[in-house]
C-alpha positions in Angstrom: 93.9 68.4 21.9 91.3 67.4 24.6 92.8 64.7 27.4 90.3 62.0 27.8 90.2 60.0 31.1 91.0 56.0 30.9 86.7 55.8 31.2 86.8 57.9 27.7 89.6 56.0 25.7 89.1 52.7 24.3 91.7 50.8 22.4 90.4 48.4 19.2 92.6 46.6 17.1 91.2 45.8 14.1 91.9 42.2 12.7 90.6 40.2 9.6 91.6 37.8 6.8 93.3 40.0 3.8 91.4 42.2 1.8 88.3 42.0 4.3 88.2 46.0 4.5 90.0 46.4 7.7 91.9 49.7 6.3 88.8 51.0 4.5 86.8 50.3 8.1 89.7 52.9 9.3 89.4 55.4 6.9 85.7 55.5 7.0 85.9 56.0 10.6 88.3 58.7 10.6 85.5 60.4 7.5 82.8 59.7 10.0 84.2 61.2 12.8 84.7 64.4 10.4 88.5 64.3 10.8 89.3 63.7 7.4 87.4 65.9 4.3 88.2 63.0 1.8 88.3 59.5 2.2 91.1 57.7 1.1 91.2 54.2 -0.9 93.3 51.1 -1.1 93.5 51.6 -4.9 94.3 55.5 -4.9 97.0 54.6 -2.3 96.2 57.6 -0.2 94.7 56.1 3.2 95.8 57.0 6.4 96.8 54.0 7.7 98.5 52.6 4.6 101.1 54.8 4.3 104.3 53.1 4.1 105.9 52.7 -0.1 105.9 49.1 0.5 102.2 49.0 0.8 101.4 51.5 -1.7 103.6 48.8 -4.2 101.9 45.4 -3.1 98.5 47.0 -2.7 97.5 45.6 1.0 98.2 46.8 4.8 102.2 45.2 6.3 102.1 47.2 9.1 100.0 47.5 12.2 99.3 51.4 12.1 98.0 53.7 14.7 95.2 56.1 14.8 92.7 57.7 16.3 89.5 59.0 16.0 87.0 61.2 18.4 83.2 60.1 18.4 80.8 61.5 21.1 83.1 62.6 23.6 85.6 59.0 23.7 88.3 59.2 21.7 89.0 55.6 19.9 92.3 54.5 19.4 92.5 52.5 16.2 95.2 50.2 15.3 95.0 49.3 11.8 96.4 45.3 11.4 97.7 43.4 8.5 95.5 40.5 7.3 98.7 38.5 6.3 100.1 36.3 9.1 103.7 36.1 7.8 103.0 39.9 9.7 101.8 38.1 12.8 104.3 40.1 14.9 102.5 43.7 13.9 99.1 41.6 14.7 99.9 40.0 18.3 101.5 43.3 19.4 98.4 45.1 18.9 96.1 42.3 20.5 98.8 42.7 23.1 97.6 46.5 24.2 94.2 46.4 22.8 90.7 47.0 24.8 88.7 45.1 22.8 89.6 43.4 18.9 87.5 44.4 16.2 87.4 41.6 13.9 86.4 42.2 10.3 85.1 39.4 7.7 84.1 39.9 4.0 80.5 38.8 3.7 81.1 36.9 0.4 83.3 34.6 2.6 83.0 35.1 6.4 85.5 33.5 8.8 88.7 32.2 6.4 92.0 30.8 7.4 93.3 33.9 8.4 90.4 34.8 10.4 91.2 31.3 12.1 94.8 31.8 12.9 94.2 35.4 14.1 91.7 34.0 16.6 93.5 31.6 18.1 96.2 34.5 19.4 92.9 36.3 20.3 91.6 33.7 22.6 95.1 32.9 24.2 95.3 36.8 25.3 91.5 36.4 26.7 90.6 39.5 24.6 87.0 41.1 24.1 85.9 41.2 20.9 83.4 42.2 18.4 82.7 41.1 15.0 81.6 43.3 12.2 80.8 41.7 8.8 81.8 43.7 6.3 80.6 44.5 2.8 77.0 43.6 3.3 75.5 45.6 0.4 77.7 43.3 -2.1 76.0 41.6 -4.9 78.0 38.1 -3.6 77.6 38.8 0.5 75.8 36.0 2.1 75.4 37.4 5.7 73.9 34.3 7.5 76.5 32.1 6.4 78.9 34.2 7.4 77.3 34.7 10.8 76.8 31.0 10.8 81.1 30.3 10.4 81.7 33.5 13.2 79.4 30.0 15.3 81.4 28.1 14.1 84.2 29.5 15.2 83.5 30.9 18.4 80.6 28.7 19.6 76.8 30.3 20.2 78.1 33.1 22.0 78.5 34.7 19.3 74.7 37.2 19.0 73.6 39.4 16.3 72.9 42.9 17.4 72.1 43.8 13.5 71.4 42.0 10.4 71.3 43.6 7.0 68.0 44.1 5.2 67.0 45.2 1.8 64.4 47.6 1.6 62.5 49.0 -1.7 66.1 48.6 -3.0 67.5 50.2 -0.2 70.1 49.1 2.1 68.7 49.2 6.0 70.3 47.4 8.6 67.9 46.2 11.6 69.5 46.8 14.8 68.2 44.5 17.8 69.7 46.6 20.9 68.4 49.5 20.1 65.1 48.1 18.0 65.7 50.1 15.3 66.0 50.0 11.9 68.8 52.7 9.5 68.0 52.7 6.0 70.9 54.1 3.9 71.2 56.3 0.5 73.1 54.9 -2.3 75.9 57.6 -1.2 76.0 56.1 2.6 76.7 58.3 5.6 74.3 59.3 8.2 71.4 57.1 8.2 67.5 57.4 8.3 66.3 56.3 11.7 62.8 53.8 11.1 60.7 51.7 12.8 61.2 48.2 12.1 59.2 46.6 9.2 56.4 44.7 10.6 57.2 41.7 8.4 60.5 41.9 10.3 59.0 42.5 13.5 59.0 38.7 15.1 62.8 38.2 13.7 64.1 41.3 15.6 62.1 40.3 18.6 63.3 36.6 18.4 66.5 38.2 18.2 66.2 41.1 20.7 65.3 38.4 23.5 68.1 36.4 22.8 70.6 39.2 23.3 68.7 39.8 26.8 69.2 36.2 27.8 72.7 36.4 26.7 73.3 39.9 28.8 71.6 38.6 32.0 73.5 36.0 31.6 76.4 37.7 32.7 75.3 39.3 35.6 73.8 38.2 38.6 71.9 42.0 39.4 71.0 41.7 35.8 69.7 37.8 35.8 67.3 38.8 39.2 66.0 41.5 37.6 65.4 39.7 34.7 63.5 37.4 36.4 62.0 39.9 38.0 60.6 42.0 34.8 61.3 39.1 32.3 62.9 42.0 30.2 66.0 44.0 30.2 65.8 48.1 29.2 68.9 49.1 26.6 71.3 50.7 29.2 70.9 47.2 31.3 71.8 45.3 28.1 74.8 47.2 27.5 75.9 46.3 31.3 75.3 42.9 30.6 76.8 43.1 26.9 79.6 44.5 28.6 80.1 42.0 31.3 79.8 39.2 28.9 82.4 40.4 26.2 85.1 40.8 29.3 84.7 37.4 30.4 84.5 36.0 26.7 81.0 35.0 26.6 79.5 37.2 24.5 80.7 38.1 20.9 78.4 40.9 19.3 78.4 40.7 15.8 77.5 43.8 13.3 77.4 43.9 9.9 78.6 47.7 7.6 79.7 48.9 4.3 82.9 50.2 4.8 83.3 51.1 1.3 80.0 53.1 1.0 79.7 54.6 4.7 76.9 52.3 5.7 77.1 51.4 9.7 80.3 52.7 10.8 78.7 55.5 12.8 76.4 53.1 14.6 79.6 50.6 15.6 81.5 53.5 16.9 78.7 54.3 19.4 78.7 50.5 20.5 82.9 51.1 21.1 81.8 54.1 23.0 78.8 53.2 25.4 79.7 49.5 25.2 83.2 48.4 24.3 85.4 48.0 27.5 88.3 50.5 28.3 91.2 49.9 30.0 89.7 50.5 33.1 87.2 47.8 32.6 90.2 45.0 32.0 91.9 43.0 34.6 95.5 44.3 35.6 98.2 43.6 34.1 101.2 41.4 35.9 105.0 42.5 36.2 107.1 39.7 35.4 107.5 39.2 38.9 103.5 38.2 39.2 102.5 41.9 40.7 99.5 43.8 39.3 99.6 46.8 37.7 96.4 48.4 38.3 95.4 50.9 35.4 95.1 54.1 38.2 96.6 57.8 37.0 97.1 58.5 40.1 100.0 56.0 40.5 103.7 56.2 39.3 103.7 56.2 35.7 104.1 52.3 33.6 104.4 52.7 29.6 104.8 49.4 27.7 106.3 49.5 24.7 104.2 47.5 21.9 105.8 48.8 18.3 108.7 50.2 17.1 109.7 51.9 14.0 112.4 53.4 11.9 111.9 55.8 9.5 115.3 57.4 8.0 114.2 60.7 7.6 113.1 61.1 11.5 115.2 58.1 13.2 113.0 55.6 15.9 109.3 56.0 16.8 108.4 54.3 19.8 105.1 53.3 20.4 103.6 52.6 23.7 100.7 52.3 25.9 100.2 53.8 29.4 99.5 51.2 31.9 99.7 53.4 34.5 100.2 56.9 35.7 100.3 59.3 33.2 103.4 60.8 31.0 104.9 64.1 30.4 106.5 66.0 28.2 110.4 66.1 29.6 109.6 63.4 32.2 112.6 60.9 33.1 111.9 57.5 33.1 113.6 54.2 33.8 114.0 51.4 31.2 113.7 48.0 33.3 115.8 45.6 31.3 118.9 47.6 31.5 118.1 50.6 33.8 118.9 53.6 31.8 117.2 56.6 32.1 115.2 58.0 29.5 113.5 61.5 28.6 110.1 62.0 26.9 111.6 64.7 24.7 108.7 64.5 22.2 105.3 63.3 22.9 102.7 62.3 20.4 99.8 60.8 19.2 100.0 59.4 15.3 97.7 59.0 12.7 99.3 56.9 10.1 102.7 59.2 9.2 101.2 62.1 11.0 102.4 63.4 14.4 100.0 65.1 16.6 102.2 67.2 19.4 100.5 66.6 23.2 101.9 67.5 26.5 100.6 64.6 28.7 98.7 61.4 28.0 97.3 59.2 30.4 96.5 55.7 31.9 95.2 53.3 29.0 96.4 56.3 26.1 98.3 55.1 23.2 101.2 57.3 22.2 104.5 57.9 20.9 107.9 59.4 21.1 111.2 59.7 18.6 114.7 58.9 19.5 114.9 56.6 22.9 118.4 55.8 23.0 118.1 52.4 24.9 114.5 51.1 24.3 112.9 48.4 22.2 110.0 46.5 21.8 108.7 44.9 24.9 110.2 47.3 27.0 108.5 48.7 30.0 110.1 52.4 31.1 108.9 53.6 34.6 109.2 56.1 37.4 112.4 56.3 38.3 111.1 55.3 41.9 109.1 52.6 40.8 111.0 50.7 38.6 108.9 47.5 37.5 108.9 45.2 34.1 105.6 43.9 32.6 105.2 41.0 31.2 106.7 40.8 27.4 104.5 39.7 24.6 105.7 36.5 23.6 106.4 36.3 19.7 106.1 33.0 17.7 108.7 30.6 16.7 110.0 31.7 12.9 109.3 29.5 10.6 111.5 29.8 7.5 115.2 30.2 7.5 118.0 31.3 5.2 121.6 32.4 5.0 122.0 35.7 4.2 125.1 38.2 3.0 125.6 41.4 1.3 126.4 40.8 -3.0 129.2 43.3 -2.2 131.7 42.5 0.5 131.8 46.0 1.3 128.2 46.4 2.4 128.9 43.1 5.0 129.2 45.5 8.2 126.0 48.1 6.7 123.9 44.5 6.8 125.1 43.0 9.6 123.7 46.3 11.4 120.4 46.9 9.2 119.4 43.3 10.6 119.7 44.8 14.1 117.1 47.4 13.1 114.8 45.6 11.3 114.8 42.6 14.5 114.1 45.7 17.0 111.3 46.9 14.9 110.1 43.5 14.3 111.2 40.8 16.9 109.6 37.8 15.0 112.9 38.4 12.4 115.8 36.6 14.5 119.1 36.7 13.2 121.4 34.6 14.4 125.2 33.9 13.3 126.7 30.7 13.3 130.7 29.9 12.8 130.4 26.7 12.0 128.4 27.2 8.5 130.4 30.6 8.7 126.6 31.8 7.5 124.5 34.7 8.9 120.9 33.5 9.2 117.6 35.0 9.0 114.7 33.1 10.0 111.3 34.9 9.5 107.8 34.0 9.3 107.2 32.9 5.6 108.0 34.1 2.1 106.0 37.2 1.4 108.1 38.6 5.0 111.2 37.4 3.3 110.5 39.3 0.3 109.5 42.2 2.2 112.3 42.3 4.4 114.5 42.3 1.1 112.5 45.4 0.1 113.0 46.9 2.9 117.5 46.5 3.2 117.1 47.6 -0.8 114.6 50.4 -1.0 115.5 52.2 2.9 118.8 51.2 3.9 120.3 50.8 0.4 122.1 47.4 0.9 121.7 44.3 -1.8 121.7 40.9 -0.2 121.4 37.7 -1.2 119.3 34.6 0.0 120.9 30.9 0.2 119.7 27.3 1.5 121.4 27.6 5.0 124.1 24.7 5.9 123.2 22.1 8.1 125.6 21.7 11.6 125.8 17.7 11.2 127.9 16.0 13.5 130.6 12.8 13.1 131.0 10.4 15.3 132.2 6.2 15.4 130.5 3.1 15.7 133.5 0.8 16.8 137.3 1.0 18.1 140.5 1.5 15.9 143.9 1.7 16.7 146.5 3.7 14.8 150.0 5.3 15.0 151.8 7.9 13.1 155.6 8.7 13.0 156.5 12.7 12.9 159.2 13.2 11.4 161.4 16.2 10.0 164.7 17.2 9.7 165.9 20.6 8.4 169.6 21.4 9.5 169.7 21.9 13.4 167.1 20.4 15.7 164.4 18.7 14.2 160.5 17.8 14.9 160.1 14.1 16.2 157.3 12.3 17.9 155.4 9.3 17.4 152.0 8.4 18.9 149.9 5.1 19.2 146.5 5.6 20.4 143.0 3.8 20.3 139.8 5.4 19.3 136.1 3.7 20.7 132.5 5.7 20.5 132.2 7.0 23.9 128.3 7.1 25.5 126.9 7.6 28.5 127.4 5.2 31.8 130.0 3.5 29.2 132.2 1.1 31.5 135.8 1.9 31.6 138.4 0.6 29.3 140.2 -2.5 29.5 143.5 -4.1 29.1 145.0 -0.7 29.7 147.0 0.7 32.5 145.1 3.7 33.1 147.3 6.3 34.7 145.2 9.5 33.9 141.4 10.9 32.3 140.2 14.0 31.0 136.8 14.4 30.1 136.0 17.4 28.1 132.8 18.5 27.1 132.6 19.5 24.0 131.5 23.3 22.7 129.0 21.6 20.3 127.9 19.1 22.4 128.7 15.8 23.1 132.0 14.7 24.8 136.0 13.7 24.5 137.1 11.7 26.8 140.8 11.6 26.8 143.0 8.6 28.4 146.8 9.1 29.4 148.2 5.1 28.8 151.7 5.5 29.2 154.0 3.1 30.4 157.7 3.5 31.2 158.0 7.1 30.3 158.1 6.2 26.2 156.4 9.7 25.7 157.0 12.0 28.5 154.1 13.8 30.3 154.3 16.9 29.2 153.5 15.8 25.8 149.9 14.7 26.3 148.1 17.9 26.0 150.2 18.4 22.6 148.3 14.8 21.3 144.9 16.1 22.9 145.1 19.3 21.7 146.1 17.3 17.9 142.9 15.2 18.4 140.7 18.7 19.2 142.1 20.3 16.0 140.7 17.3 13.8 136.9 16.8 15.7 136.6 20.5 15.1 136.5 19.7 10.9 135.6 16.1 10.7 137.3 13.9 8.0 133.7 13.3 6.5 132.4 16.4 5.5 134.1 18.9 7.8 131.7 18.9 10.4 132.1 18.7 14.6 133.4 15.4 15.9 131.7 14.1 18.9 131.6 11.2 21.8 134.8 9.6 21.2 137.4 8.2 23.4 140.7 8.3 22.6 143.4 6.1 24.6 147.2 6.9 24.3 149.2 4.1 24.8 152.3 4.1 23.2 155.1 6.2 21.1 158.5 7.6 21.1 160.1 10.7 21.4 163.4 12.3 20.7 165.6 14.0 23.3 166.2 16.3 21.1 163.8 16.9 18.0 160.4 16.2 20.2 158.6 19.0 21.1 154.9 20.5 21.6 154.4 21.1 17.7 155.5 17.5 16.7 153.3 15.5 19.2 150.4 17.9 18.2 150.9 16.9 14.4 151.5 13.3 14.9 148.6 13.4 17.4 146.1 14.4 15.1 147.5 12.3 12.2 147.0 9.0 14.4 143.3 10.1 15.3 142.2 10.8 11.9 143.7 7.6 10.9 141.6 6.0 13.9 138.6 7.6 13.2 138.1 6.9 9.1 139.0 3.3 10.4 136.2 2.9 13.2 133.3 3.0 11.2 132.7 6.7 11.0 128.9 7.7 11.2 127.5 11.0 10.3 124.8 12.7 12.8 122.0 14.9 11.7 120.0 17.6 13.6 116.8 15.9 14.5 113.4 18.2 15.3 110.1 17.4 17.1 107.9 18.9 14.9 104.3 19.7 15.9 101.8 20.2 13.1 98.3 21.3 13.6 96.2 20.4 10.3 93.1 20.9 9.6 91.5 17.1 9.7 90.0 17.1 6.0 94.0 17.9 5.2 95.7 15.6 7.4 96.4 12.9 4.4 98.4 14.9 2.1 100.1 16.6 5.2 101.1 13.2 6.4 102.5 12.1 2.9 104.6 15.2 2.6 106.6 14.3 6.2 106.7 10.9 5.3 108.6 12.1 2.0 110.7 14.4 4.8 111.6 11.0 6.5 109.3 11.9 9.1 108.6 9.7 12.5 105.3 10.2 13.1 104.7 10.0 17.3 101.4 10.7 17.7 98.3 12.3 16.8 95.6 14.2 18.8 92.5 15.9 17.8 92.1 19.4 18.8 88.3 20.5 17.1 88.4 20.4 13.8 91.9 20.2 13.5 94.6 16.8 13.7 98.0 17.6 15.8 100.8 15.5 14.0 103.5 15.1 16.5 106.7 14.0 14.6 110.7 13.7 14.6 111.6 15.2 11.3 115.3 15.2 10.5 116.3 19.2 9.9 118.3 19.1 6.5 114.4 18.0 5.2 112.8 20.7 6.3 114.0 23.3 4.2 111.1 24.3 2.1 108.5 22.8 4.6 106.6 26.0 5.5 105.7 27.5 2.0 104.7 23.7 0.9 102.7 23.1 4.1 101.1 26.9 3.2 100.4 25.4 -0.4 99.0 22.2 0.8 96.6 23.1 3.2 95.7 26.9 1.6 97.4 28.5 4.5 95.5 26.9 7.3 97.7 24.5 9.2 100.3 25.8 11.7 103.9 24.6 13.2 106.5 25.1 15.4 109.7 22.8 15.6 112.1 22.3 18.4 115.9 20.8 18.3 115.4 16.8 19.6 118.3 14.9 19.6 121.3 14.1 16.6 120.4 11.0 15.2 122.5 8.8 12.4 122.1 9.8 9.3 120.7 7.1 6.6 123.8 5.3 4.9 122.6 6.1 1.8 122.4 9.8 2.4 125.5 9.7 4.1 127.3 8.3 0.6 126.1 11.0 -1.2 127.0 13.4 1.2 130.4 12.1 1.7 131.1 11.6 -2.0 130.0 15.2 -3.2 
């Protein structure tokens, strides 16, 4: 296969609400190009992109999917994205390495709520990108509205460079760069090159200026000369196009069929002779702020973006080169943990294919099988210029649930498969905790969730099952008890023995010390699970001896560690020992430990025992039309609103939100505001729980 230079490649990602044609935009491309005899379809199930049985069975794109097509000597790498964003992850990791982001919109509805999430991910990575309004020859399309939302969304940089047009029951599109006019046969394909109508004449002009303005905008060479002439000619356009779509400030907008083969030929010359390549973009930073600078001359850089496994062939690793260029055999570094690793396979895919190469280089996507040591977000280098570039950061899950295998036996097999599937997919985080005793998974929605369960049933072969995960509540005290308790036992021989008086009081920070005790020593202990014990030798005249006091502490750690309310972690007490007895012969360790955490558990249930609850700031971002029935949900949460701030069209609630409440919140916030309001939530504080909650809980 022929080796393009980082001038000739450009990288597009193609993005889009579900079901606006993104994989049929693709597959056309690929029949365009004439590397495919047949075009594929969505409903036949036999497109190159969507190739996985998971897609095939649900009937839409999960995976972001490689590809590649050759068009006028550049070769355009294609990465095919879901339009789902519970499959954000495959989405932001292919903005990540993309050139420019091709985003596609259905002309019966033009930008929708996925459109809107996916561009706000867009405009944080600062990313070229063009918009292509698909479907333009259907009965419902309504192109200037949808033109009119891509405004909307984007502001008025966004500029036609086509509109469609019907002529003599034809379908033409009227191209305003290149003043020109394709009319199309019912069967699509390669177009009729006309002049444009005369009765369309003074649009395409109107139009055609404003794309000048908009290109000499960008340029100061280009603005003087366009003083100068008061015109631009095509090949200055495209500098200026260029220029403007790096910087943000121009958003070109076309219009195809996919479906029927009408304009893809014409947008894959614009990727070509317009699109920026990796060359074009600014260099990327190492974590340690240095920039890589996309030269093949230089040591070679590959970031990994994607990884998959597939059982019959093991892990595919996807990457881009950043810089240098790779080998066949060649030995690189891995940054994060320094092993070497060999390039035993090289290869570019399209879809499930594998297309053997020897070298790729800078700004190439590729691909090899079986790293041992290398995930997603990795960066492997020369061995003699080792550096790490900066990691795609992945959002915040936002639903969570326990999970375990239906048979015992299958615990281990699951506990590994959720390895897998995290490395492939870091947006699944799995996370243990022993104080539910529950594995969790925490993902980005429902449809993920179920797919993930496809995915342990139908490749790996293990059943699991999904429960509401238990919430790490805390106990503490509101006032100060004192207690004692008498250990006794005799069996024949030496006995047990020991008896303990202590006093238990909420402990806080900058607390004064305790009074009307002789305080002879302190141990403050900070607790695993946060909070403190602090621990108070009281003694007087050797009743208990000395080396009996980390028996009773260890007594009172036994009981915070399973609460007396609903077995949860004890926290921010202080316990003072101040009186007891022992035996000379029957006391020991195991008897003070006993009657140790008898007397605090006695203390505790009398000092007003309070349960704590996980408390999370929780940021909301509604769309302001939505912001009532959004606010009346949290408020049923037992919500604390903090704030609001408008952010466009949007209203940022800014709220405490108690965690046990949230269960559910993301698929009813999804249902409330048709998908288009966002969150993320981060742990705040433990606050008291409601007595009225607490009662129930307690009494259960």
């Amino acid at each position: 296969m022929k080796i393009y230079d980082e001038k000739h490649i450009k990288n597009v990602v193609f993005v889009g609400a579900h079901n606006s044609g993104k994989t049929t935009l693709a597959e056309t491309m690929l029949f365009e190009a004439g590397l495919l005899n047949r075009r594929g379809t969505v409903e036949t199930k036999n497109t190159v992109s969507d190739y996985h049985d998971i897609e095939h069975e649900r009937g839409n794109s999960i995976y972001a999917t490689p590809l590649h097509t050759e068009w006028r000597n550049f070769k355009i790498n294609i990465i095919d994205t879901p339009g789902l964003d519970d499959f954000i992850g495959e989405i932001i990791s292919s903005i990540r390495v993309s050139d420019t982001i091709v985003t596609v919109l259905n002309a019966q509805y033009g930008v929708e709520v996925g459109t809107e999430i996916i561009w706000n991910y867009i405009d944080k990575y600062h990313k070229s990108t063009i918009f292509v309004i698909n479907q333009i020859d259907h009965i419902n399309a309504a192109f200037e509205e949808s033109f009119n939302s891509i405004k909307n969304l984007v502001g008025n940089n966004a500029v036609k460079i086509q509109y469609p047009l019907v002529v003599e029951g034809a379908q033409c599109i009227v191209d305003v760069l290149k003043m020109k006019m394709y009319k199309f046969s019912a069967e699509g394909g390669k177009p009729e090159k006309l002049e444009i109508p005369k009765d369309q004449k003074l649009l395409a002009k109107q139009l055609n200026n404003e794309l000048i303005e908009k290109a000499a905008e960008n340029d100061e060479t280009l603005m003087e000369l366009f003083f100068e002439k008061g015109t631009l000619n095509e090949d200055e356009m495209r500098i200026g196009i260029k220029a403007g779509m790096l910087n943000q400030e121009l958003f070109p907008v076309f219009c195809v069929s996919a479906l029927n083969d009408m304009g893809t030929g014409r947008l894959m010359g614009f990727i070509d002779n317009v699109a920026p390549a990796a060359a074009d973009l600014k260099p990327e930073q190492s974590t340690e702020g240095k920039e890589i600078v996309a030269n093949k001359e230089g040591p070679t850089a590959l970031f990994v973006f994607k990884t998959v496994y597939q059982p019959n062939l093991g892990q595919i690793t996807f990457f881009k080169v950043m810089r240098g260029e790779v080998r066949l055999n060649d030995k690189l570094t891995n940054s994060r943990n320094d092993e070497t690793e060999v390039i035993n396979q090289l290869f570019i895919m399209d879809g499930k294919e594998r297309q053997p190469v020897t070298k790729l280089t800078v700004g190439d996507l590729g691909a090899t099988l079986k790293l041992k040591y290398t995930e997603t977000n990795d960066t492997l280098s020369s061995q003699n210029d080792t550096i790490e570039i900066k990691p795609i950061k992945f959002p915040q899950p936002r639903l969570k649930k326990a999970i375990s295998a239906v048979s015992t036996k299958d615990e281990e097999k699951l506990s590994e498969t959720l390895k897998k599937i995290h490395s492939q997919d870091p947006t699944v985080v799995i996370t243990y905790s022993s104080e539910a005793k529950q594995l969790f998974i925490s993902c980005q929605g429902d449809l993920h969730l179920a797919t993930i369960d496809w995915t342990l049933k139908n490749i790996y072969g293990v059943e699991a099952q999904f429960n509401k995960p238990k919430i790490a509540f805390r106990e503490t005290i509101q006032r100060s008890s004192t207690s004692n308790y008498r250990h006794k036992k005799q069996s024949g021989g030496s006995g047990q023995f020991a008896e303990v008086h202590l006093k238990v009081e909420p402990w806080f920070e900058g607390i004064d010390e305790p009074q009307g005790f002789n305080l002879r020593g302190k141990e403050e202990i900070d607790l695993p699970w946060g909070g403190k014990l602090v621990f108070y030798n009281c003694i007087v005249g050797g009743v208990i001896d000395q080396r009996y006091l980390p028996s009773i502490m260890k007594g009172v750690l036994e009981v915070m560690e399973s609460g007396p309310l609903v077995n949860s972690y004890i926290r921010d007490v202080r316990v003072l020992v101040f009186d007891g007895k022992m035996h000379a012969v029957d006391s020991n360790d195991i008897s003070f430990k006993i009657a140790g955490a008898h007397a605090f558990k006695e203390a505790f249930l009398n000092a007003n025992p309070k349960l704590l609850e996980p408390v999370l700031e929780l940021t909301v971002k509604v769309p302001e039309e939505m912001v009532g029935n959004v606010m009346t949900d949290l408020q049923a949460r037992r919500s604390m609103i903090q704030g609001i701030e408008s952010n466009n069209n949007y209203q940022i609630l800014k709220c405490l939100t108690p965690e046990a409440e949230l269960y559910g919140f993301s698929t009813d916030l999804r249902s409330l505001t048709q998908g288009r309001a966002t969150f993320k939530s981060t742990f705040a504080s433990y606050q008291p729980v409601p007595s009225n909650v607490q009662k129930e809980m307690v009494n259960r």
